[in-house]
C-alpha positions as CSV (number, residue, x, y, z in Angstrom):
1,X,0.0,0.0,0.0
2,X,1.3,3.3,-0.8
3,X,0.6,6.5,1.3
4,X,0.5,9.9,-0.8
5,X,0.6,13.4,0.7
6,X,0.9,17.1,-0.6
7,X,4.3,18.3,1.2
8,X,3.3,20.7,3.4
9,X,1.2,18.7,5.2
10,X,3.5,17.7,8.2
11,X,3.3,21.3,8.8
12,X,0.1,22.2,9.8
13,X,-1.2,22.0,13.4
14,X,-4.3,23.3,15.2
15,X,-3.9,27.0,16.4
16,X,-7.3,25.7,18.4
17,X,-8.4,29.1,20.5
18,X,-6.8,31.4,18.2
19,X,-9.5,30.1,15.3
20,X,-11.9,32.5,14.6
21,X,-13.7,29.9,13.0
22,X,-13.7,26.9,15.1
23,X,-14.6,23.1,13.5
24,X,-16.3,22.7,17.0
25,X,-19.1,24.5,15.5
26,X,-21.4,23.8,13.1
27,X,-21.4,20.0,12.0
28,X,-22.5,17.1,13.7
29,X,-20.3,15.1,15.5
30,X,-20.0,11.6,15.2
31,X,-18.3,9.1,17.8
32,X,-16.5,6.4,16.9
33,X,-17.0,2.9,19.0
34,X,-13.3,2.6,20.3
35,X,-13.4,6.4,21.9
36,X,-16.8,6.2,23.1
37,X,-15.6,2.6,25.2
38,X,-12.4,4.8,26.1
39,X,-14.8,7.4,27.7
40,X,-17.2,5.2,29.7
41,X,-13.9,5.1,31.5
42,X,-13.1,8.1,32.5
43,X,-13.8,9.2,36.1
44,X,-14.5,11.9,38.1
45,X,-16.7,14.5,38.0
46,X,-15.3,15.3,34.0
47,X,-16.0,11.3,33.1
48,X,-20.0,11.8,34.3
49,X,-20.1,15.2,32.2
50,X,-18.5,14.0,29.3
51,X,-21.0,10.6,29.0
52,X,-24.0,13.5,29.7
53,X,-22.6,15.3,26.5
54,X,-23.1,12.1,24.5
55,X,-26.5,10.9,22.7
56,X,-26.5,7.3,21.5
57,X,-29.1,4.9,19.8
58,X,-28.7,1.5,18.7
59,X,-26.8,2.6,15.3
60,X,-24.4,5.1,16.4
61,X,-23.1,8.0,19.3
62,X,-22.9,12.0,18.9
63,X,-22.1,14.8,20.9
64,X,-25.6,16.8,22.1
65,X,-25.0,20.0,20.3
66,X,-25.6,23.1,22.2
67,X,-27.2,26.2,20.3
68,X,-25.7,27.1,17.0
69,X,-24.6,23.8,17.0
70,X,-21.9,24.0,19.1
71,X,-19.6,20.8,20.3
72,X,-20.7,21.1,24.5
73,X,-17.2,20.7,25.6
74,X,-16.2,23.7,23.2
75,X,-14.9,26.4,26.2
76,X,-15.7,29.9,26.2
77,X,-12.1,30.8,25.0
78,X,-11.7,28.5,21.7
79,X,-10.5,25.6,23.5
80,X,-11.9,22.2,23.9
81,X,-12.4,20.7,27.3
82,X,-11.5,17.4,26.2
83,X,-7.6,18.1,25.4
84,X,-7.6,20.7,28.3
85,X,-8.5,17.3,31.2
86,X,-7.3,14.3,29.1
87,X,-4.6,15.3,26.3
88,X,-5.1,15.5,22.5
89,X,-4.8,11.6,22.3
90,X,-8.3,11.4,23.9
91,X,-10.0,13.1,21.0
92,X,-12.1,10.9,18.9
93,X,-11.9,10.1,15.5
94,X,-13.5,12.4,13.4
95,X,-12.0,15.1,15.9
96,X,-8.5,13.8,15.5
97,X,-9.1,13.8,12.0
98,X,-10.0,16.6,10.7
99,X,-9.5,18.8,8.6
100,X,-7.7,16.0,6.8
101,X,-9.3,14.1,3.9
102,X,-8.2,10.9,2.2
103,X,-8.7,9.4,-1.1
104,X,-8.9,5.7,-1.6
105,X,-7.5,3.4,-4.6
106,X,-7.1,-0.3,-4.7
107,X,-3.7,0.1,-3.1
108,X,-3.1,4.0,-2.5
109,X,-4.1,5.9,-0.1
110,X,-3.8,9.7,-0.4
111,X,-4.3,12.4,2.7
112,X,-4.7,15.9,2.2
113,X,-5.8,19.4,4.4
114,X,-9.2,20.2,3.4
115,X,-9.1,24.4,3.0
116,X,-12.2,24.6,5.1
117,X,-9.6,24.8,8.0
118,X,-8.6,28.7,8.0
119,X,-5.4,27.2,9.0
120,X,-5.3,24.7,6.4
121,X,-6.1,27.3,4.0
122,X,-3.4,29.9,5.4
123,X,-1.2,27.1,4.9
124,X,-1.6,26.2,1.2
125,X,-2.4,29.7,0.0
126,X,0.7,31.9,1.3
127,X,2.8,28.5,0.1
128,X,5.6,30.0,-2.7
129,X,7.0,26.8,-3.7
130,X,5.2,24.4,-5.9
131,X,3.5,21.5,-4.2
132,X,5.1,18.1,-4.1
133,X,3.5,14.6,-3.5
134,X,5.6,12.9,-1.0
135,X,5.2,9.1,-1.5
136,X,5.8,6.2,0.8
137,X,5.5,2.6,0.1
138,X,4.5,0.6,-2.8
139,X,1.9,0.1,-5.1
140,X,-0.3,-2.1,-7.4
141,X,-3.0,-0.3,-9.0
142,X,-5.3,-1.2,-11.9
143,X,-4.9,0.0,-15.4
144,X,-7.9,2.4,-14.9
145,X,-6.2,4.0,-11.8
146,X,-2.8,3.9,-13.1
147,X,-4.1,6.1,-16.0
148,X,-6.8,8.5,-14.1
149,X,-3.2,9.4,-11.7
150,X,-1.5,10.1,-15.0
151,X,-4.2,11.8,-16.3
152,X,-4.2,14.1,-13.1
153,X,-0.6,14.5,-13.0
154,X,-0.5,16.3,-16.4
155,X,-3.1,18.4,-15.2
156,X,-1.7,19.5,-11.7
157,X,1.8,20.1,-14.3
158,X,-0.2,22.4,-16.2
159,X,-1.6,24.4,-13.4
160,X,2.5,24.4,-12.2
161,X,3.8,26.0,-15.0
162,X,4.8,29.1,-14.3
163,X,5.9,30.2,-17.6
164,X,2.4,31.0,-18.1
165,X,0.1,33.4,-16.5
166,X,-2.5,31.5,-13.7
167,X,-5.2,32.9,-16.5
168,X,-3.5,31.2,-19.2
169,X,-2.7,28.3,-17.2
170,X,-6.7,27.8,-16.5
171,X,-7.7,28.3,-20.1
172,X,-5.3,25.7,-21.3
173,X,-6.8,22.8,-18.4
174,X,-10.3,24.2,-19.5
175,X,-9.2,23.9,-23.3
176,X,-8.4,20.4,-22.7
177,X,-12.0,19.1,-22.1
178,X,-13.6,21.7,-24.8
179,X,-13.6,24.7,-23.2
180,X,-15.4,26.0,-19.8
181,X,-18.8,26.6,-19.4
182,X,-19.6,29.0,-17.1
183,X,-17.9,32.4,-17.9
184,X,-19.9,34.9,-15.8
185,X,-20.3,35.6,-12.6
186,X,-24.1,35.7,-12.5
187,X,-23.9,32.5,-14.6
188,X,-21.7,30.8,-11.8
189,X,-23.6,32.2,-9.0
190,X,-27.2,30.9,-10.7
191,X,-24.9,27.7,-10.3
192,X,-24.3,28.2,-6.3
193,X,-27.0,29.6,-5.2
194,X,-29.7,26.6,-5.0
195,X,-26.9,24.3,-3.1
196,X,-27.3,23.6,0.4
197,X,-26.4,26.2,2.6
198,X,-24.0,26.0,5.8
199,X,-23.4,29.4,6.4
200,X,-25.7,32.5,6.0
201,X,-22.5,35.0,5.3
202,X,-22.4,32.8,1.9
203,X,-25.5,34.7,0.4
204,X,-22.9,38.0,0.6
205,X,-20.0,36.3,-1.6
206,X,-22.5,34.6,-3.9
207,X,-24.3,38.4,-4.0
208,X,-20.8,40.0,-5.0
209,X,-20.0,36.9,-7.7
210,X,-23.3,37.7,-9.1
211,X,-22.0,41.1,-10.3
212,X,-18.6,40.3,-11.7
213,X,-19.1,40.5,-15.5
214,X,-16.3,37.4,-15.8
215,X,-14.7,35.2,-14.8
216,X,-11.6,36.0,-15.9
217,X,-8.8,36.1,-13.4
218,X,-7.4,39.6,-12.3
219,X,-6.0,41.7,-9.2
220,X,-4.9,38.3,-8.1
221,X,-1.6,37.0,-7.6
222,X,-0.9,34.0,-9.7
223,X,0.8,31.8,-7.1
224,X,-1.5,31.5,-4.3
225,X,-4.3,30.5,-6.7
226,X,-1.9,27.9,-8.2
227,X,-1.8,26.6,-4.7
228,X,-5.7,26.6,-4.9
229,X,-6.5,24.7,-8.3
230,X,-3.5,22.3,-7.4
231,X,-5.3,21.3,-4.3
232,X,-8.4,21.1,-6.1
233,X,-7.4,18.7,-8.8
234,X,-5.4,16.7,-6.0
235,X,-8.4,16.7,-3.8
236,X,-11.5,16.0,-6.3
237,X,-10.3,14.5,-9.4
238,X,-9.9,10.8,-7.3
239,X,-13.3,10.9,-7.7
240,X,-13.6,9.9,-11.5
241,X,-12.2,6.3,-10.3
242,X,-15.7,5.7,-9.0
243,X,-18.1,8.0,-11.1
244,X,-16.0,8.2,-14.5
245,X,-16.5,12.2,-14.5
246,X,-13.3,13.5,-15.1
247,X,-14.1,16.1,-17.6
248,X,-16.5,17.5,-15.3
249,X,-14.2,17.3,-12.1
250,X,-11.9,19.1,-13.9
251,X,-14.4,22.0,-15.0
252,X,-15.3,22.0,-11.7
253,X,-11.7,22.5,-10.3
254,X,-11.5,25.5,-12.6
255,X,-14.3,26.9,-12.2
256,X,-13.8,26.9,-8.3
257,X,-10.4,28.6,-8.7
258,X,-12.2,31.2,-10.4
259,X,-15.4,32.1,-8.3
260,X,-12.9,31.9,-5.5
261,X,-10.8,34.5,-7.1
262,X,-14.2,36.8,-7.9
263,X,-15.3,36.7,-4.6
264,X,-12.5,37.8,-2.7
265,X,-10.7,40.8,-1.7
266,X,-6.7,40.6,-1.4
267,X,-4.6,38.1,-0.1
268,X,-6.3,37.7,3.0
269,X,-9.3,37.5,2.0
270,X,-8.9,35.4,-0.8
271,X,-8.1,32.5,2.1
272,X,-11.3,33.1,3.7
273,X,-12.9,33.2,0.4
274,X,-11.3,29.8,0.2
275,X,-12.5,28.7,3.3
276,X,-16.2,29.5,3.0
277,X,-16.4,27.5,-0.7
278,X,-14.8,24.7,0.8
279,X,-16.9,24.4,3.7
280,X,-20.2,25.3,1.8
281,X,-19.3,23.0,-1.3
282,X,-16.6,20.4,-0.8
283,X,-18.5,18.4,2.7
284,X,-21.7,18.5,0.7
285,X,-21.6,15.4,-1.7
286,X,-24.8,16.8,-2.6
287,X,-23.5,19.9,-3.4
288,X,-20.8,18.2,-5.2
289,X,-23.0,16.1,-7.2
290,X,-25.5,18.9,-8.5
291,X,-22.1,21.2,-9.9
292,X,-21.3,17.8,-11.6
293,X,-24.6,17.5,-13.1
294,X,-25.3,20.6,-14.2
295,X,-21.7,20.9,-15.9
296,X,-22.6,17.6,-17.6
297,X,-25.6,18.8,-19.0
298,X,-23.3,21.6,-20.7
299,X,-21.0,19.0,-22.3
300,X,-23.0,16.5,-23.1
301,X,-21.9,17.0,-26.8
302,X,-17.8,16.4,-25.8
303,X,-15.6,13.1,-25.1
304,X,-14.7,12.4,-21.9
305,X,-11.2,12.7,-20.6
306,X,-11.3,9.3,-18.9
307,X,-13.1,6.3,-19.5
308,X,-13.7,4.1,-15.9
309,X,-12.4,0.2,-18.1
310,X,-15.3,-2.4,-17.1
């Protein structure tokens, strides 16, 4: 088995009560059987509060949010109870986890930092250097794999080159499947708008994409949004090894490097800009699936990319 990772990733680390916007907020949180035996015992008068925090049926175990869903052992100041009275080994899975991802192959398994982390995104966005994969371990993919990795490869090199502008460098990836499909802002953000919400501050960036006239990447630096179209392809075009979608994971990837670019204001915004579309599209496979559709329904008349083998 071979484990795959973007290099910066031994870098990051929770700056937990400096976040201004804390993962303890805002999703459900699941509990995995091995930490919720490891709680039953823990004693004191921190062991009977933690088990109160905890609502289980006969199918699973999650934390009982609080108002505006917040994780009950969130403190006041940013912290998390949990870590302050047993350590950050006592956290449970999906705690521990995130905001990692990880893509699965017959024998590869990648892990990435999802950008819905403002860390995360700090961390990939203000990177200089071009991303490398670091690789450990060995493989034995099938044919169909071996050539969707290939296929992404090429495409992550293309968004690398910096002999090209990051505009030039978009049109050539889009180019490849026939061209892209959504070119205005209003046209994207009559895309966005129906998805599932998370967050009501998203109706303001999809209100200020709805007046950008294009698409078309300016008052931008071009490396930071290299960062963000690399992590993209890394991240989402996996997913053609199940669904056979390439072409429209790819117009996807591009066209999320641009709204992300329309919406935001300067460097720093441009990472919470990052943020909020990651958390408001990327942990919705709804969301996900209904930009996939409606991008297929605009090339229906083009060749796919890739070709899952039966």
């Amino acid at each position: 088995m071979k484990s795959v990772m973007p290099d910066y990733l031994p870098s990051f680390k929770c700056i937990a009560g400096r976040c201004r916007h804390t993962c303890c907020a805002g999703w459900e949180i699941d509990i995995d059987e091995y930490s919720l035996e490891r709680w039953r015992q823990v004693k004191g008068p921190f062991g009977e509060r933690l088990r109160g925090c905890i609502e289980q049926d006969a199918d699973s175990a999650h934390f009982c949010l609080l108002p505006g869903d917040r994780c009950p052992l969130l403190r006041a100041d940013g912290l998390c109870e949990m870590i302050v009275q047993l350590g950050e080994d006592s956290l449970c899975d999906i705690c521990a986890d995130h905001p990692r991802f990880r893509n699965f192959f017959s024998d590869r398994e990648e892990l990435g930092l999802g950008l819905c982390c403002e860390e995360a995104a700090r961390l990939i966005l203000t990177r200089e250097t071009p991303v490398c994969l670091m690789e450990m371990g060995d493989e034995a993919l099938r044919y169909e794999e071996t050539a969707l990795l290939s296929l992404r490869a090429e495409a992550i090199g293309q968004a690398q080159d910096r002999t090209l502008s990051m505009e030039e460098r978009l049109c050539r990836l889009e180019e490849e499947t026939g061209g892209a499909v959504f070119a205005t802002g209003p046209e994207a953000a009559a895309l966005l708008r129906p998805l599932e919400r998370l967050d009501t501050a998203w109706e303001e960036r999809l209100d200020c994409l709805e007046k950008q006239p294009s698409l078309t990447l300016c008052n931008h630096a071009d490396t930071p949004l290299e960062q963000l179209c690399v992590y993209f392809l890394f991240r989402h075009l996996p997913g053609a090894a199940e669904d056979g979608r390439f072409t429209e994971r790819l117009l996807m990837c591009t066209l999320l490097t641009r709204v992300t670019a329309a919406i935001s204001r300067g460097m720093d915004d441009l990472i919470e800009a990052a943020r909020q579309i990651s958390g408001e599209i990327e942990y919705s496979d709804e969301n996900i699936g209904l930009i996939l559709d409606k991008i297929k329904e605009k090339t229906q008349d083009r060749s796919d990319l890739f070709t899952i083998l039966p």
